[in-house]
C-alpha positions as CSV (number, residue, x, y, z in Angstrom):
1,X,0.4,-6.6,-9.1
2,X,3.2,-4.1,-7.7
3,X,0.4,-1.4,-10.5
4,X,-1.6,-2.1,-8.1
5,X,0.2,-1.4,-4.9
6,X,2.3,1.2,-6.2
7,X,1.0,3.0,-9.6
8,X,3.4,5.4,-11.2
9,X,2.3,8.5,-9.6
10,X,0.8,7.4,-6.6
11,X,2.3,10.1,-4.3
12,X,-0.3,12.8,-6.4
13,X,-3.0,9.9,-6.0
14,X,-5.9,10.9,-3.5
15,X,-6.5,7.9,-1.0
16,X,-9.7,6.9,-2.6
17,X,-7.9,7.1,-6.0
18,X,-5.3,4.7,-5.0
19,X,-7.9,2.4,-3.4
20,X,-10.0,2.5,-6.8
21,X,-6.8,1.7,-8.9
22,X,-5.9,-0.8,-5.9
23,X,-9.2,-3.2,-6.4
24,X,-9.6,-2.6,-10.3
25,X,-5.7,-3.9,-10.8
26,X,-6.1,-6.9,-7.6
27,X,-9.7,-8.2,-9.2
28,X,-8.3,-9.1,-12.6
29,X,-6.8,-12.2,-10.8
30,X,-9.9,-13.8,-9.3
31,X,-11.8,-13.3,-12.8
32,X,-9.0,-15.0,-14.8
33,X,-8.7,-17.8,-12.5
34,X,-12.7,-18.1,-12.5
35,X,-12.7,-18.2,-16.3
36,X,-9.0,-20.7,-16.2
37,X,-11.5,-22.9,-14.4
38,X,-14.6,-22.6,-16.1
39,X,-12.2,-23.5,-19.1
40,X,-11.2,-26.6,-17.6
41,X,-14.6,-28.2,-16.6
42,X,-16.7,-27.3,-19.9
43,X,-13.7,-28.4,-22.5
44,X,-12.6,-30.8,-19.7
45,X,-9.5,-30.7,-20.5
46,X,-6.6,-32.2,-18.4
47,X,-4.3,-30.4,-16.0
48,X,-0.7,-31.0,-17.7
49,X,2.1,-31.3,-15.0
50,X,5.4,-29.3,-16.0
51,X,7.5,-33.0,-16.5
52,X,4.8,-33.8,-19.5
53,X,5.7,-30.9,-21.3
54,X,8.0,-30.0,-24.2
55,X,10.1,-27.0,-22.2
56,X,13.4,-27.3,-24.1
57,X,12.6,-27.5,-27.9
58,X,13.3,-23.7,-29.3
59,X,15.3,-22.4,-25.8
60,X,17.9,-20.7,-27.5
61,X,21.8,-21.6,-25.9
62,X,22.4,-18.1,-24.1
63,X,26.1,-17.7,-25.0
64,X,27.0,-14.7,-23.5
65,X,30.4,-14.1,-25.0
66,X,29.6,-14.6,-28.9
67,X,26.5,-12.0,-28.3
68,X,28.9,-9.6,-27.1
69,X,31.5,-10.4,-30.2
70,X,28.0,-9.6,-32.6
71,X,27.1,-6.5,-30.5
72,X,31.1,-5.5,-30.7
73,X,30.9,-6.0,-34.3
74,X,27.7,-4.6,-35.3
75,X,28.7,-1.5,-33.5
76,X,32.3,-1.2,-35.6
77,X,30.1,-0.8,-38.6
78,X,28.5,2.0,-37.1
79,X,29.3,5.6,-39.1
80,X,31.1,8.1,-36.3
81,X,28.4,10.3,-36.2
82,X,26.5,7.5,-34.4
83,X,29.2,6.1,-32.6
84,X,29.6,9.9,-31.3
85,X,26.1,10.0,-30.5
86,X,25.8,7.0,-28.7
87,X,28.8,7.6,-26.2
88,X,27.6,11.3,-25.5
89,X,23.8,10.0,-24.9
């Protein structure tokens, strides 16, 4: 929604542009949640509450020092023309 309230560009946006791009971006919501709920009474399908769900099969452990060790290692391997490149861009 922050498209909507602030598109890239906005400052060379005339006011009636920004108001145009303003509704076009903010109406997307109502239509989804009107066809979220249509969904729901024609398939009638349940609401599912979040402690019914599966949310921890495939969450990957975020262990932030071996991903460093990989990216450290990884870049080692790197010719110098790249290792150059990267630390002067």
């Amino acid at each position: 929604f922050w498209t909507g309230f602030a598109p890239v560009g906005y400052a060379d946006m005339t006011s009636s542009e920004r108001t145009v791009n303003f509704f076009m971006v903010y109406l997307a919501a109502p239509v989804v949640i009107l066809f979220y709920i249509c969904y729901k009474i024609y398939y009638r399908t349940p609401f599912m509450r979040s402690h019914n769900m599966d949310l921890h099969t495939g969450v990957r452990e975020l262990n932030l020092m071996e991903l460093l060790a990989e990216e450290r290692a990884e870049q080692a391997k790197w010719p110098k023309w790249k290792k150059a490149y990267k630390f002067l861009c």
